[in-house]
C-alpha positions in Angstrom: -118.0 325.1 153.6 -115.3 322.8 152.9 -113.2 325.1 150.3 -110.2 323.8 148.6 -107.9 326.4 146.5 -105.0 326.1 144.2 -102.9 329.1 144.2 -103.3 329.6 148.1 -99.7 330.8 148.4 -100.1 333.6 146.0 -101.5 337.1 146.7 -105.3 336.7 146.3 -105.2 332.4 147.4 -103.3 333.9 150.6 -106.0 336.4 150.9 -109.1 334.0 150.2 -107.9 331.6 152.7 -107.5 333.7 155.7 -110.7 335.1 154.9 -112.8 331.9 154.8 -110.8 330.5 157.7 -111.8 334.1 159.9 -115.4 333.0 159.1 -115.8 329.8 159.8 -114.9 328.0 156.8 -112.3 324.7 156.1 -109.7 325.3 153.6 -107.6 322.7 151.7 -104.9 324.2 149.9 -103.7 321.8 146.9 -99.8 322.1 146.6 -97.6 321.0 143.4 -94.4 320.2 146.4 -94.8 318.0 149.6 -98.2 318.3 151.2 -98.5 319.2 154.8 -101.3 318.6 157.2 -104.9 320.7 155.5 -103.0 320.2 151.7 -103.7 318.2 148.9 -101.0 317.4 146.2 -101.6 317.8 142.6 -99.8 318.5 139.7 -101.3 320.6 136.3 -101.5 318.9 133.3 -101.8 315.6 134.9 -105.1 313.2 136.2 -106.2 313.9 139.4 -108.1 311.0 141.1 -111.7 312.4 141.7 -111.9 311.2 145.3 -109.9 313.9 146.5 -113.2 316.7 146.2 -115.4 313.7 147.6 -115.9 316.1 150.8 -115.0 319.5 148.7 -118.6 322.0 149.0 -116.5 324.1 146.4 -113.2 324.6 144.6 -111.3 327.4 144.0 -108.6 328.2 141.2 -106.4 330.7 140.6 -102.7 329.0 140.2 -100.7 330.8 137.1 -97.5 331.8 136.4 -97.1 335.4 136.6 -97.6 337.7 133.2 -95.5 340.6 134.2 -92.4 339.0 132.3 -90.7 339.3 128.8 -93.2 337.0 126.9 -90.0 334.9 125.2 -91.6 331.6 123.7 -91.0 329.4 126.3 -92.3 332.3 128.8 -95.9 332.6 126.8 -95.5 328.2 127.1 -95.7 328.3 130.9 -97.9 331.4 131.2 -100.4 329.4 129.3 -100.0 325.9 130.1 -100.3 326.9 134.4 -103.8 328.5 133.4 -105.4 326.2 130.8 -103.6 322.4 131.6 -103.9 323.2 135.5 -107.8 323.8 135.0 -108.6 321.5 132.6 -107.0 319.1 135.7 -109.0 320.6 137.9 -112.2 320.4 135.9 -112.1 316.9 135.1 -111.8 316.0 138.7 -114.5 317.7 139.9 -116.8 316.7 137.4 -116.4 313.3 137.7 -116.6 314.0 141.6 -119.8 315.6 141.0 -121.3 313.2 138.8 -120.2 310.3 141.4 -121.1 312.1 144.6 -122.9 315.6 143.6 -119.8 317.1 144.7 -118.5 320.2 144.6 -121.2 322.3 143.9 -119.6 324.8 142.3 -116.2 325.9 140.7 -114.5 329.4 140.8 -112.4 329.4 137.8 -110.0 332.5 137.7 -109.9 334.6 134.4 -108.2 338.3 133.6 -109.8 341.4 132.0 -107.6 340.5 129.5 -109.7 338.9 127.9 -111.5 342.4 126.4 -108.0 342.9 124.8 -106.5 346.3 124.0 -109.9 348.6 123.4 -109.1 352.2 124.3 -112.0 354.4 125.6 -114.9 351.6 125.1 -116.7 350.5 128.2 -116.8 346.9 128.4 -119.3 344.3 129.9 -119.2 341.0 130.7 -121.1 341.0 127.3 -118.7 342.3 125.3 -117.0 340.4 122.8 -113.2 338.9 123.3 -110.4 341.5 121.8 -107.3 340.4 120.2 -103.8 339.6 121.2 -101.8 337.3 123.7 -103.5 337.4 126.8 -107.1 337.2 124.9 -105.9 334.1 123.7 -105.4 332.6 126.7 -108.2 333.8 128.8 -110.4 332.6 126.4 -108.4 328.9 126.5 -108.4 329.3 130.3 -112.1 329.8 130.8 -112.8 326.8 128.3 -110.6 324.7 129.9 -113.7 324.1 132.6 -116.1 323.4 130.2 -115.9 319.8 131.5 -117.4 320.8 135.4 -120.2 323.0 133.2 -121.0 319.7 131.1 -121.6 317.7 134.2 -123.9 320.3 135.8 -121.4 321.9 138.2 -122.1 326.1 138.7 -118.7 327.5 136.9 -118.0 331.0 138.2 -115.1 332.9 136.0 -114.1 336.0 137.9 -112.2 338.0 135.2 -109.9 339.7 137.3 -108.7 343.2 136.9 -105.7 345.5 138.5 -105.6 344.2 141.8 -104.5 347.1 145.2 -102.3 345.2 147.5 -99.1 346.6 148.7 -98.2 343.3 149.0 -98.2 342.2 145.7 -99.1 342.7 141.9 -98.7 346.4 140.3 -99.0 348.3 142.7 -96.5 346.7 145.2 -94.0 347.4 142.4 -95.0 350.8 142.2 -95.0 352.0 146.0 -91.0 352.5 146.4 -90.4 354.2 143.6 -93.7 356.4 144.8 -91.5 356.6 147.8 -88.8 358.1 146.5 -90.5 361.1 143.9 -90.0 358.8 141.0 -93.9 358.3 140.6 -95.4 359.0 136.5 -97.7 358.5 134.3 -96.7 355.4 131.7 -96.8 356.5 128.5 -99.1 358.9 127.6 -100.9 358.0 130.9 -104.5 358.1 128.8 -104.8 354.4 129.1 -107.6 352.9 131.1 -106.9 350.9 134.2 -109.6 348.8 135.8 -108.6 348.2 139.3 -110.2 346.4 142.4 -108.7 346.4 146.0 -107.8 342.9 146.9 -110.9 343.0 149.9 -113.1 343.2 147.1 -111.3 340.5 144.9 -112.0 338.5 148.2 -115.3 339.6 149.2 -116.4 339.2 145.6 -115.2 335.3 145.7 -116.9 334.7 148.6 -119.8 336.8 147.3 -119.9 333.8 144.3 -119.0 331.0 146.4 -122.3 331.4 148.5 -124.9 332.9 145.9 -126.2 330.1 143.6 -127.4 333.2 141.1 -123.6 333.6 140.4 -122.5 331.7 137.4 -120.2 332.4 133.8 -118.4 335.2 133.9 -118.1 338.4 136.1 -116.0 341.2 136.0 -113.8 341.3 139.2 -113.3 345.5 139.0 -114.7 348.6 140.9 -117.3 350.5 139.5 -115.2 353.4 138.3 -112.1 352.3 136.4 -109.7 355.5 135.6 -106.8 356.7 133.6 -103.3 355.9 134.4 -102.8 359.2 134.6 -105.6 359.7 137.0 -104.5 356.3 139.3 -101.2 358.1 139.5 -102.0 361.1 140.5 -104.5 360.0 142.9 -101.7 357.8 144.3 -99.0 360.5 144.6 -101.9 362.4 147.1 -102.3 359.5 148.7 -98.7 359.3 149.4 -97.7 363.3 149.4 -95.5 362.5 146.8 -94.9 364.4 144.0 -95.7 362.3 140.5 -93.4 363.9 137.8 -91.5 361.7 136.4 -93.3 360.1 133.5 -91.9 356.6 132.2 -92.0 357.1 128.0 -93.7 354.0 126.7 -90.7 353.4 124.7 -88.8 353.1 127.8 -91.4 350.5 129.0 -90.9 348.7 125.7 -87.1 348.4 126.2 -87.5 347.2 129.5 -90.9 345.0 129.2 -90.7 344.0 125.8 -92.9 345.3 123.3 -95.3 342.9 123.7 -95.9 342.2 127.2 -95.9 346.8 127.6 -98.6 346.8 125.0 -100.9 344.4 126.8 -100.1 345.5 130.6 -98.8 348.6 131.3 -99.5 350.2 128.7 -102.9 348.4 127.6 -106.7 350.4 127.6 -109.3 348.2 129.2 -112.0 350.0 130.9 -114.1 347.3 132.3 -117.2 347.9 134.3 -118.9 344.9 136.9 -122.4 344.9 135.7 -123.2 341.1 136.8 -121.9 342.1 140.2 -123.6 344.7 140.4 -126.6 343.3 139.3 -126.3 340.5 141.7 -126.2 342.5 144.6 -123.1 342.5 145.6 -122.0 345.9 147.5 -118.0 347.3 147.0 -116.2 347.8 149.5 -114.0 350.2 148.1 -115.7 351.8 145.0 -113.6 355.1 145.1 -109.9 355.2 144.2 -108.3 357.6 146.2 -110.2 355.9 149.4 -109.3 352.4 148.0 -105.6 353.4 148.3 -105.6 354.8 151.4 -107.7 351.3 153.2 -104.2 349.6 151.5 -101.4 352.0 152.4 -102.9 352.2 156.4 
């Protein structure tokens, strides 16, 4: 397959592309700065001449600002406009390039579990209804911004993403040195929910949608068995041998997050199960924690 990505920089685009490069696959990464030989230049918000995914078999994208800041005004402006202006840019293109040429065949259209909102101990499907609050908001803009590529026929695959295991990158990256040093805790009350996923499943699970024409609308991108944050961190301090006493109040997180931005992250209960993936057929690689965090950590 000819696979172009947006976001191939980041943590899960890097990821992606050396994946479908090791087996056999052509990736195009589309770039915002000065294209290099294999890149495509674009910019979110703005037309993007359809011509460009005349030889594209599928698209992938996942470029957004990162969350894990104080949501100021301005802040919640870029967060949003990366995710829904940069796919509405990308949808329009590929439906027109699909309507003129019948491709790409199909469109992998990055979304978050936070969608489901804050929703304490209920166990949540890709059924289940939106929650409430800022990131709801604009999962549910982001995943509409692609309605155009669904209009004109094109398969639109919206992984809703979950905690992603990397050490290099995301929460837990953040988390290792202070694991390091003895400073590992609980946030809060540590009764939240966490849904996580290691990033070879994020991966493998693209792929998984990329190649199986049953795989379309949304899909939970977590393992089977989300837990606690108390249980993730103490699962994580055996990992490490590292003692996990320290527990962050959630006021502290709220002074230091903003209240807004703890509430829906840190400090947020989404327990999210994959049932389309599962009922697709597609096999984790890592479905139990503690074995999850050790495949990342070695």
């Amino acid at each position: 397959m000819n696979v172009f990505v947006t976001g191939a920089s980041g943590l899960i685009g890097k990821a992606l592309s050396e994946r479908l490069r090791a087996e056999g696959h052509t990736v195009t990464a589309m770039v915002r700065g000065e294209p290099q030989p294999g890149e495509v230049r674009w910019t979110p918000g703005k037309t993007l001449d359809a011509s460009v995914f005349a030889n594209a078999d599928a698209v992938v994208t996942l470029a957004g600002k990162n969350v894990a800041t104080r949501w100021s005004p301005k802040a919640k402006k870029e967060i949003s406009d990366s995710r829904v202006e940069g796919t509405k840019t990308i949808s329009d293109a590929v439906a027109a390039s699909f309507r003129r040429a019948g491709k790409p065949g199909v469109l992998i259209s990055a979304s978050a579990i936070g969608y489901y909102g804050i929703r304490g101990d209920e166990i949540l499907t890709e059924d289940s209804a939106p929650g409430t609050g800022f990131l709801k908001e604009i999962c549910v803009a982001w995943e509409a911004a692609a309605q155009s590529a669904r209009d004109a026929g094109v398969r639109v695959v919206h992984p809703r993403i979950g905690v992603v295991l990397s050490k290099d990158g995301g929460a837990l990256a953040k988390m290792l040195p202070i694991f390091k040093l003895g400073g590992g805790g609980k946030l809060g009350d540590g009764k939240q929910w966490w849904s996580w996923i290691a990033i070879d499943d994020v991966v493998g699970a693209i792929l998984f949608a990329l190649t199986n024409s049953k795989v379309a609308g949304p899909v939970n991108l977590t393992a089977p068995n989300p837990v606690t944050n108390a249980e993730f961190t103490k699962v994580l301090g055996k990992v490490m041998h590292r003692p996990t006493a320290v527990a962050v109040p959630a006021a502290a997180l709220r002074i230091a997050m903003g209240s807004e931005t703890a509430a829906e992250t840190a400090l947020a209960s989404v327990r999210v199960v994959p049932n389309r993936l599962l009922e697709y057929g597609y096999e984790f690689r890592h479905a139990d924690l503690r074995e999850a965090l050790q495949n990342v950590l070695n």
